[in-house]
N, C-alpha and C positions, 0 to 999 in steps of 0.2 A: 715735690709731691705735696699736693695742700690737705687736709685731715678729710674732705670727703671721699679723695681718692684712695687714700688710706684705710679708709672705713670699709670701703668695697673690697678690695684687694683683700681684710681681714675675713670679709666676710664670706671670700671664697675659696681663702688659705684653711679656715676652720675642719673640712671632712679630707684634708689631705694628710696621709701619714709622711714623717720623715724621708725624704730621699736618699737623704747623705748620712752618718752617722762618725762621727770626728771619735776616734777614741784615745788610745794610750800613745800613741804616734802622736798624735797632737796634729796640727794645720802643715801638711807637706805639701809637695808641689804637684802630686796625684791627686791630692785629695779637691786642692783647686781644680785643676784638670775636669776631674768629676763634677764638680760642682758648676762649670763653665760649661759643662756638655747636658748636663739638667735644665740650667737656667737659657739656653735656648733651645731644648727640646718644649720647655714652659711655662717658660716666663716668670712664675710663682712658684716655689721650691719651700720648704721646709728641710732646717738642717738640725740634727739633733747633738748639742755641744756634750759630751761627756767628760767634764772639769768641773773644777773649782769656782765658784765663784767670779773672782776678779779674772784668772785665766779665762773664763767663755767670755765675758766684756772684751777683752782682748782680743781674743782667738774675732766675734762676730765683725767687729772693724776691721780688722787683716783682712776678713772674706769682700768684707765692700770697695776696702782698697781696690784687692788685685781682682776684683771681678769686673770690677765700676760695677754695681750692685747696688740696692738701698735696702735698707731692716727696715722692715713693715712694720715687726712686733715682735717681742722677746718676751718669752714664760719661762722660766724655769731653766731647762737645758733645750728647748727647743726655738729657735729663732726663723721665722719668716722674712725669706729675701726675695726680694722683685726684680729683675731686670729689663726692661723691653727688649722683643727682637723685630728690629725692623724689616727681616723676610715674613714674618706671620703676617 
């Protein structure tokens, strides 16, 4: 993805609230599930990390792993993930 595509994709993640909200369970196999049924109802998803620091660094690579996914943008505990779906 090269940084203007990037910059759109930011720029249409911005008025969307959290989809997913990851909490004291941490990244389970539901929670991908969930996040797998988001990101092709949408393509552009926002996921809301509740951890630690280095734990949500973690935790948002596990999600791009097993999603085949990319991180658009990371604030805070909130990260923007992209997937394409090639039915839309």
């Amino acid at each position: 993805m090269n940084p203007i595509q990037k910059k759109k994709l930011k720029a249409q993640a911005h008025p969307l609230n959290p989809v997913v909200i990851i909490g004291q369970a941490g990244l389970t196999d539901a929670v991908i599930k969930e996040i797998n049924v988001a990101l092709d109802a949408h393509e552009l998803i926002k996921v809301k990390i509740r951890a630690e620091r280095d734990e949500r660094a973690a935790i948002r690579e596990q999600i791009c792993a097993q999603t085949k996914a990319e991180l658009v943008q990371s604030i805070g505990q909130v990260a923007v993930i992209y997937r394409s779906n090639p039915k839309k």
